[in-house]
C-alpha positions in Angstrom: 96.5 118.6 90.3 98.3 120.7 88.2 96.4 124.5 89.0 97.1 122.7 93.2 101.4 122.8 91.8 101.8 125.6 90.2 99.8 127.7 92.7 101.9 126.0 95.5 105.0 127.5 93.4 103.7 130.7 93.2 103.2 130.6 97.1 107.2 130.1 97.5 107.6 133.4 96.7 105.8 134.9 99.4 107.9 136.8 102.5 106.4 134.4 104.9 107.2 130.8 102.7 110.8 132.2 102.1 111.4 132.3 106.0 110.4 129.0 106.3 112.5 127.5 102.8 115.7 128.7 104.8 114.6 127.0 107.7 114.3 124.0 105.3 117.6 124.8 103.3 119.1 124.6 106.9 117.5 121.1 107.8 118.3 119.9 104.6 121.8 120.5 104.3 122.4 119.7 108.0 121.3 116.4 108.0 122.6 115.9 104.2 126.2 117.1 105.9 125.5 114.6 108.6 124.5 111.5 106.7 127.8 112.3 105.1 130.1 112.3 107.9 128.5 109.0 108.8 129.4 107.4 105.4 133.2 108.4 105.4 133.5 107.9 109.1 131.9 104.0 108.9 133.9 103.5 105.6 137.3 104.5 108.3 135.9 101.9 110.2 135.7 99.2 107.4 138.8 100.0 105.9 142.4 99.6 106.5 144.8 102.5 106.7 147.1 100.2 105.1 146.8 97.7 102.2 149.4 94.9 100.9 149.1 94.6 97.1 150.6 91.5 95.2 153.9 93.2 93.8 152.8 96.2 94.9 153.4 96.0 98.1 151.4 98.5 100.9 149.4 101.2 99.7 148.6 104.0 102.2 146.5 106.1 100.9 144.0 103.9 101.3 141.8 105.6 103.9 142.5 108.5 102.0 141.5 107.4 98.6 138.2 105.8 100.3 136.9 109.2 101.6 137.1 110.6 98.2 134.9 108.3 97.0 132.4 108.2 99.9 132.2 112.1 99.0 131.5 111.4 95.2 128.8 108.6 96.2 127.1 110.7 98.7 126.9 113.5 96.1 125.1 110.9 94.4 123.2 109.4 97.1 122.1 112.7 98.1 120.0 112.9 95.2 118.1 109.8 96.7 118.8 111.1 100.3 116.6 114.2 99.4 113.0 112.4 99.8 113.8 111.4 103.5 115.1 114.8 104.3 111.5 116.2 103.1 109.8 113.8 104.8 111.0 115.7 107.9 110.2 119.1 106.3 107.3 117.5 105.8 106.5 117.1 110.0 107.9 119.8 111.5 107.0 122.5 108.9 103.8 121.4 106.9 101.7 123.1 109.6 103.3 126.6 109.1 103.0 126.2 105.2 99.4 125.2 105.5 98.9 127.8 107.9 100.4 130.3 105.4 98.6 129.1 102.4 94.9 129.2 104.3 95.6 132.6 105.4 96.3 134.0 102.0 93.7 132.1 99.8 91.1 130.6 102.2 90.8 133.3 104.5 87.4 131.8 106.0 88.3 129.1 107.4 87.5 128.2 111.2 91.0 128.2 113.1 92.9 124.4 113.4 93.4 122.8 116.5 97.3 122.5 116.3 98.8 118.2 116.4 100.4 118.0 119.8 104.3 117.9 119.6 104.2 114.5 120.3 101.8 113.2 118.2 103.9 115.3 115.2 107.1 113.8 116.4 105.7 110.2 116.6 104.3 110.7 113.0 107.5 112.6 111.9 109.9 109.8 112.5 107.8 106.9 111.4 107.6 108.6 108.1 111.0 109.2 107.6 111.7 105.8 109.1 109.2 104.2 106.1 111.0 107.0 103.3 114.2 105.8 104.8 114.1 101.8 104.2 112.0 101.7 101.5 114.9 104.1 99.2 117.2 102.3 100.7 116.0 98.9 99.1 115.1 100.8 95.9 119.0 101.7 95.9 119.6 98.4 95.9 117.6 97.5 92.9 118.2 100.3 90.6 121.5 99.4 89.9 120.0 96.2 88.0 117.1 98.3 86.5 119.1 101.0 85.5 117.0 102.4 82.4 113.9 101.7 84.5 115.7 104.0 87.7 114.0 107.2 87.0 110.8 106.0 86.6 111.4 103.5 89.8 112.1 107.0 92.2 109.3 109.1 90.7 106.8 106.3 91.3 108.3 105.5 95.0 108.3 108.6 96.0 105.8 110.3 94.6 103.5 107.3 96.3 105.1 107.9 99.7 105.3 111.9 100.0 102.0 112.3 97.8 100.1 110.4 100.8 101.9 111.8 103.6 101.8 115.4 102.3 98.0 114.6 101.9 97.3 113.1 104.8 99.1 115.7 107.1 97.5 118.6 105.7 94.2 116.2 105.8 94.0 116.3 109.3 94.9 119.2 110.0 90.7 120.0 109.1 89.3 116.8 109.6 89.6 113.1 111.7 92.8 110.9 110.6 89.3 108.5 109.2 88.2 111.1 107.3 91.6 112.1 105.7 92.3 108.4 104.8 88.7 108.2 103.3 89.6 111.2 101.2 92.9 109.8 100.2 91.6 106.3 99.3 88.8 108.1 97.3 91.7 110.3 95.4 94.6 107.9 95.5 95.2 108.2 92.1 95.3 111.8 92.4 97.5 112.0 94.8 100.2 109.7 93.6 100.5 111.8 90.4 100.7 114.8 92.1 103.5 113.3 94.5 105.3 112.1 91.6 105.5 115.4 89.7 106.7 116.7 92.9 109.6 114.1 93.3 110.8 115.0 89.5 112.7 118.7 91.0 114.2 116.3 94.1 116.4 115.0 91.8 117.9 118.2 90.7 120.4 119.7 93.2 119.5 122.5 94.7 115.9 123.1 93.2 115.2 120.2 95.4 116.2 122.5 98.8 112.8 124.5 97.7 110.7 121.2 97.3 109.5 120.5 100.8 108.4 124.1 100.9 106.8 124.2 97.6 105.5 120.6 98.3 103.6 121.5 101.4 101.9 124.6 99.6 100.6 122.4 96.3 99.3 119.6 98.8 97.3 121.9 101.2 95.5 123.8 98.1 95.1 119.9 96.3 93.4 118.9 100.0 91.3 121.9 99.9 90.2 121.5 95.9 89.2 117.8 97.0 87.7 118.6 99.9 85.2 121.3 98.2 84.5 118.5 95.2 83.4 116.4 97.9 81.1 118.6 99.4 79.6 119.8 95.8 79.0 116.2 95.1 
């Protein structure tokens, strides 16, 4: 898992991987910027302009006050907000990474028969629909299980984008029963590797370059099992 990482870092640096991180930079902090708006704009909705305070009296910077702090918690949140936005790297981008990553190091391969835009879509948004609610309970608990927290997001996520990384450059070379044969036999694997991987999302800005890096480190971790399978 590690040698699959590092060499997936080492791809990042590559003319063609660097096109495609701005790409992801732009995704990322569009739809970061959006799910932003979205907070302060519904916390308008839920809150006053105007408050009376027992001898106080009314307070009017209310609203004001309020989208302060929806900034500082979406700062926060965006930490969290970070695995959802790779899970749409994640579908619209793998296949260029892969593509990138076969080209340079497994030049032999037979050319892939390309997931129609549909069927990428459809497994796009259920994806980020699954990433979506299940850190979105998690941010519910880890305010009780606060020393736990760390741990808590590396194992969630690392779970969810280890298998979905896997799986999506999976079948990109084989049938969806195949790839979730392989993943079952190397679950373990996988959820490591997806974990490590989850440890730079919570640093801001190294975790712009994760998706990229991400998508590299799972196609050469398919590829490694892949050949072990056929050896044994």
């Amino acid at each position: 898992m590690f040698p699959a990482i590092l060499r997936g870092w080492q791809d990042l640096i590559r003319p063609e991987a660097l096109k495609i991180l701005l790409l992801g930079i732009a995704l990322a902090l569009g739809l970061l910027i959006a799910l932003g708006v979205a907070t302060i704009w519904l916390l308008g909705l839920l809150l006053p302009d105007t408050v009376n305070l027992p001898f106080w009296g009314p307070v009017t910077w209310v609203d004001a006050a309020a989208g302060w702090v929806a900034v500082a918690v979406f700062l926060f949140a965006s930490i969290f907000l970070m695995a959802p936005v790779a899970s749409i790297f994640t579908g619209f981008f793998l296949d260029d990474v892969a593509g990138m990553v076969e080209r340079e190091h497994y030049p032999d391969l037979p050319p892939v028969k390309p997931l129609g835009l549909l069927e990428t879509l459809g497994d796009t948004l259920k994806f980020f629909g699954v990433v979506i609610a299940a850190n979105l309970v998690a941010l519910m608990i880890y305010p009780f299980v606060i020393p736990f927290a760390p741990f808590l997001f590396l194992a969630l996520n690392g779970y969810l984008l280890g298998r979905e990384y896997f799986q999506m450059a999976a079948i990109r070379r084989m049938s969806r029963a195949e790839a979730r044969a392989l993943y079952e036999r190397n679950k373990l694997t996988v959820w490591i590797t997806g974990a490590i991987m989850a440890v730079p999302l919570s640093v801001p800005v190294l975790n712009l370059v994760v998706p990229v890096v991400g998508a590299a480190a799972f196609t050469h971790l398919f590829h490694d099992l892949a050949r072990r399978q056929l050896v044994a």
